[in-house]
N, C-alpha and C positions, 0 to 999 in steps of 0.2 A: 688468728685465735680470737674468739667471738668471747666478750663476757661482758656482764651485769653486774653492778655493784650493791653490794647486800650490806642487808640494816645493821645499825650498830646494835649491839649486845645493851649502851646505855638508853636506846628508843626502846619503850615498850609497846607503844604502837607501831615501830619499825618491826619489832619483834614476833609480834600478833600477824605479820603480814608475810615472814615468813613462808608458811606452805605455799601461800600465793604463788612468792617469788619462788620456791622452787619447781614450779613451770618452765622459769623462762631464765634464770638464772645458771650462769654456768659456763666449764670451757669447753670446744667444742673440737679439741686439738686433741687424739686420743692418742698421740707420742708424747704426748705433754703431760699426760697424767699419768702414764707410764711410767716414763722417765721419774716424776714427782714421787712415785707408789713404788719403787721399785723392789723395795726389798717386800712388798705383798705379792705385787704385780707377775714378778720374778716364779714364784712356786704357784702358781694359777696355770701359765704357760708352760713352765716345766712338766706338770702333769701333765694337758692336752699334746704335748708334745711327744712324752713315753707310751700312754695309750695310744694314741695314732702307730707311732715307731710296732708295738708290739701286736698291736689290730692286724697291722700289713705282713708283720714277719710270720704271723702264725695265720693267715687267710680267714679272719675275723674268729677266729675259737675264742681268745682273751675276751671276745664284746660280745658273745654267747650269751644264753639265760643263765643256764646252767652254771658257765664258769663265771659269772658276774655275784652269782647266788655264793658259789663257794669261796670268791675272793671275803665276801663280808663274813664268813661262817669263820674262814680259815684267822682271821688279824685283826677279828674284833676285840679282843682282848689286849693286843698291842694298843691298839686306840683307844680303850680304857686304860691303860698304863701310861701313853701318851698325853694325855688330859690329864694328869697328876703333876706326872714329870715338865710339864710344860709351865706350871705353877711353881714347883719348886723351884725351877731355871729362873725364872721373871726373879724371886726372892732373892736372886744369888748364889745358890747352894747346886748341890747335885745332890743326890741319890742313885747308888749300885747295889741295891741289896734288894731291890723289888721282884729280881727273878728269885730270888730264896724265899721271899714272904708268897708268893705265887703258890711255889712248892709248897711251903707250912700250912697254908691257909687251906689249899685241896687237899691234903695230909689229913689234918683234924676234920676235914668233912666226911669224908673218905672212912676214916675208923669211924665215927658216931654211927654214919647209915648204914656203911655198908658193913660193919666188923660187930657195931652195936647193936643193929636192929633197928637205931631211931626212925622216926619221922624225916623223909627228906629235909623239911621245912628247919625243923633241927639242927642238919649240916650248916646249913647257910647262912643263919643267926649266930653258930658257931665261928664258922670262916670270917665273919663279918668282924664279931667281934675281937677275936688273932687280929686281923689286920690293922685294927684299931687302937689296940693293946703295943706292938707292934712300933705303929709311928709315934704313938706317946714315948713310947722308950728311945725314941729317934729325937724326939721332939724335946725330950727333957737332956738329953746329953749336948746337944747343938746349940738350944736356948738359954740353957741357964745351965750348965755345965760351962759352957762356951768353946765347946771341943768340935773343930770343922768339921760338915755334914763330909768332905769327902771321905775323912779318918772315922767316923761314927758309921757311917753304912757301910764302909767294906770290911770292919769287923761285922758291921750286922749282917752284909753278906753270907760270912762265914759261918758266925753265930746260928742262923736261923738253915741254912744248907744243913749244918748239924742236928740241928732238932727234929728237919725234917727226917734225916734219918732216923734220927731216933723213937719219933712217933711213928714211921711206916716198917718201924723193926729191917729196914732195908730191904721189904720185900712192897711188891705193888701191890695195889689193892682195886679189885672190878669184880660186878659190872653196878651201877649205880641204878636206884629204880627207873623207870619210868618217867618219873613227875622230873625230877632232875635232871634228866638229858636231855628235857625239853628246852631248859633253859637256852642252853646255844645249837640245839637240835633240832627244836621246834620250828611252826609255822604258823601263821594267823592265815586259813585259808576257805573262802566259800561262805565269809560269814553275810556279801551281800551278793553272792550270786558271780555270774558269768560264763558266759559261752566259751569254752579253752584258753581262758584268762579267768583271774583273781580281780575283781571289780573292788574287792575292798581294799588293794594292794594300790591301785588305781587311782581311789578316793584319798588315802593316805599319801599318794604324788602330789594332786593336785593340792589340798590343803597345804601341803609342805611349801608351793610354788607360792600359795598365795600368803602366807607367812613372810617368807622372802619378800616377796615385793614390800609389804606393807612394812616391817621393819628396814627393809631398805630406806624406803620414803622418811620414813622418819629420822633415821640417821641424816641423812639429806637435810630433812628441814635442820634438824638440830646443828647440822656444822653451818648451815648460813649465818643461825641465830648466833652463830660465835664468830661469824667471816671468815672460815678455811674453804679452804679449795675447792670443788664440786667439781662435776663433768653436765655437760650439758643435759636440758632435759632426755632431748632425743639421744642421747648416746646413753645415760639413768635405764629408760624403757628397754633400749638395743642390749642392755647387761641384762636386763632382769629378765627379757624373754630368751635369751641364749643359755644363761644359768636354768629356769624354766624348763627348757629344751631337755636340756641333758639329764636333770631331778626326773622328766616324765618318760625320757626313753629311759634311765633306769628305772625306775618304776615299771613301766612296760617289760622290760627282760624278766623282773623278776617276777610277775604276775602272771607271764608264760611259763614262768619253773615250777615253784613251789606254792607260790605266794609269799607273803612280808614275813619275813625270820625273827623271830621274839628277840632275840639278841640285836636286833636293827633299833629295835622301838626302845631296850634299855639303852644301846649305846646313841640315838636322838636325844632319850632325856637327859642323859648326861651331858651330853652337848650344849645344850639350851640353860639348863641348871647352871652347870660350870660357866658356858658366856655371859650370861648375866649375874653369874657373885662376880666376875672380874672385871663387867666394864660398869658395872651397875651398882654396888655395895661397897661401904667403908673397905671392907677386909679386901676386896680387894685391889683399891685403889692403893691402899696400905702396903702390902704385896708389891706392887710396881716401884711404890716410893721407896720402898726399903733396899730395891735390888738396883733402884736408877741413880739411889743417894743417898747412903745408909745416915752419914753426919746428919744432912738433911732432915732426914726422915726422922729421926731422933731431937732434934731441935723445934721440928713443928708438932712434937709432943706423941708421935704413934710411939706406941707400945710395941717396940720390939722384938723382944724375948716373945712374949705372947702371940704375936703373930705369927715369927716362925715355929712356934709349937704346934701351931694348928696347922700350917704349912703342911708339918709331915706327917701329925694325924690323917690331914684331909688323906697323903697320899698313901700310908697304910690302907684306909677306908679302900680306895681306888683299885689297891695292888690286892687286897681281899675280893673284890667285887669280879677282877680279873683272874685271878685265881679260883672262883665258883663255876665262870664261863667256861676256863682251861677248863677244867675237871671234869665238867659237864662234858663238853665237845670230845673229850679222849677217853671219856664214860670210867675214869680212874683216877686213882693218884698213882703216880711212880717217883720214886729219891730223886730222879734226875729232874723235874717237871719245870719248867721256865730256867731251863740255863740256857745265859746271854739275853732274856728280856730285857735288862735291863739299859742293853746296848742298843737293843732294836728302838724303843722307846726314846733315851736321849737323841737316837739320830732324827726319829720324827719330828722331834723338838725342836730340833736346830735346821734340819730341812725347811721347815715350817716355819722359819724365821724367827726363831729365838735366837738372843743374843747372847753372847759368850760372857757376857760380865754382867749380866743380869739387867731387869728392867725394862725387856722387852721382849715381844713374844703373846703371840692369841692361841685361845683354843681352837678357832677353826683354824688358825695356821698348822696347827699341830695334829691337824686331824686331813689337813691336806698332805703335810709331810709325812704320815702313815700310811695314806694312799700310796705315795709315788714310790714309797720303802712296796705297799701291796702289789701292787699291780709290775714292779721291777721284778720281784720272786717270782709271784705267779707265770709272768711273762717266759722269763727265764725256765721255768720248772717245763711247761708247754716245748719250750723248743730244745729240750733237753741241754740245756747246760750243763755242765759239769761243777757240781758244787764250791768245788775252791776257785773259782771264777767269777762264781757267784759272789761269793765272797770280797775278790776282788773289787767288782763291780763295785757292792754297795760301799767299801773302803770308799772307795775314789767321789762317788756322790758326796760322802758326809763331808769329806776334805776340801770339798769342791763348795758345799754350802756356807764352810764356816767360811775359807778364804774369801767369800761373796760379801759375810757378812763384815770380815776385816775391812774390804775393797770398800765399801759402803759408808764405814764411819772416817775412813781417810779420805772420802770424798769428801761429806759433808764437812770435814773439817777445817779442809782446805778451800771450800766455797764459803766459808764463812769474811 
């Protein structure tokens, strides 16, 4: 193992010299960093490992345009629920009532346009707000109530499964305009041209690739300037044109199908938004402290009660936003509309390396652990499974990630 000894954090000229050193800085042993990263490491591999497995079992259909296009169409709304839920997990808490607010939120959309006559635009200021409304009542019994978010969301479960009835008169409601089904229907396509491809689908790859690199690097300099671990330069580049790779052959699939899906480009920005309020902003460094060490957290003076209020705001917001997507994609509301997201969601979360006692846990973790949940159904659906197998299946994954997650802190505790 080859390494470089990086500046201290008290040289500020050590400091400054940083990106330098990350050229040449670094280990060059990629079992070592593995082993070190394991519990990221871990759900990166699992994925290439499921895709591969289901590439070969279905004679590449799963890695199709087409079926690549419908996998994002089909569980983008999961991974907007995921992105909530994976927040809420970091705090400590859980939340089970976000497939009932799914329901409520495309419920009220649902009567304003399609039963009212409004404006699409209408719905979704509507649903936004529900959702919103929603986690504040989540937000005020768990925070300053002090009544456990598990016992507060599974009445709200029930609570808001009710309402939905009650607003859909328990009957369905379709078809929704036009402008509205774009939302998870739609396509951004031909806006720069291409010969039987989507060039702006393309252009949209390659920015995304070069995003990556450049925050990569930067992460990089920034853990030298604190002296954590790194991977050499040459194996730095070896990631970021592998990751590259695979952003541009997606990218390529889906410029062959449709072109870029508008619900691609909302659930990006949420992506991006959510990664940096949580690794970049008070609230959500706050968020971490609170679910890694409540006393703690409480003694270095954050604001607890107020944080988890917004906690479950944010995730009303989220389980609304996902609820417009549903609605959109199934062009209705129906009573039954997100029963069990809310399982599918926690499993992403924990897939993704969330940790069962809070205090740990990323949003692209959580966005990876929704893939391997997508691509295992889809897979599955392809080579005709049998539902309660399915079912099966995805049991034994989640059981399988949290045990990982147990196996991991009894390592580390026992290397201590």
């Amino acid at each position: 193992m080859k390494s470089t000894k990086t500046p201290s954090t008290a040289d500020p000229a050590a400091s400054e010299s940083a990106p330098a050193l990350a050229l040449h800085t670094g280990s060059s042993d990629p079992r070592q960093l593995i082993i070190r990263n394991l519990r990221q490491s871990g759900i990166y591999i699992a994925l290439v490992v499921i895709v591969a497995l289901f590439a070969i079992r279905t004679d590449g259909v799963s890695l199709s345009p087409g079926n690549i296009t419908n996998i994002v169409l089909q569980y983008s709304y999961i991974l907007v629920l995921a992105i909530g839920m994976v927040i809420v997990i970091v705090g400590g808490h859980i939340d089970l009532s976000v497939g009932s607010v799914v329901a409520l939120t495309g419920a009220v959309s649902a009567v304003l346009v399609i039963q009212q006559g409004h404006p699409w635009w209408v719905g979704v200021l509507a649903a936004l707000a529900v959702g919103i409304a929603v986690g504040a009542w989540h937000g005020f019994w768990v925070a300053y109530a002090g009544i456990p978010a598990f016992i507060v969301t599974l009445a709200g479960m029930l609570l808001f499964r009710g309402l939905t009835l009650r607003v859909l008169d328990n009957i369905s409601l379709s078809p929704f305009p036009a402008e509205y089904q774009r939302i998870a229907a739609g396509f951004l396509n031909g806006l720069l041209g291409g010969d039987g491809f989507d060039a702006f689908t393309l252009f949209i790859g390659a920015f995304a690739v070069a995003g990556y690199a450049v925050s990569g690097f930067r992460t990089r300099v920034a853990r030298i300037r604190y002296q954590q671990a790194v991977e050499s330069f040459p194996l730095f580049v070896a990631r970021v044109l592998l990751v590259g790779a695979v952003i541009m052959y997606f990218a390529w699939q889906l410029a062959h199908a449709r072109g870029l899906p508008i619900v691609l480009i909302i659930l990006a920005v949420l992506v991006l938004v959510y990664g940096l309020l949580t690794r970049r902003t008070v609230f959500g460094r706050q968020v971490y402290a609170i679910g890694g060490n409540l006393p703690a957290a409480m003694l270095s003076g954050v604001k607890v009660r107020t944080v988890n209020f917004w906690i479950f705001v944010n995730m009303g917001f989220l389980s609304a936003v996902a609820g417009i997507i549903y609605s959109s994609r199934s062009n209705g509301a129906q009573p039954a509309a997100g029963n069990m997201f809310e399982l599918d969601a926690i499993a992403a979360a924990f897939i993704g390396g969330a940790a069962v006692t809070g205090g740990v846990g990323t949003v692209v973790g959580a966005m990876v652990g929704g893939l391997i949940m997508a691509v295992m159904s889809n897979g599955m659906q392809l080579m005709n499974v049998d539902q309660s197998l399915q079912s099966v299946v995805k049991g034994l994954v989640l059981l399988v990630a949290v045990a990982f997650d147990v196996y991991n802190k009894r390592r580390a505790g026992t290397s201590r």
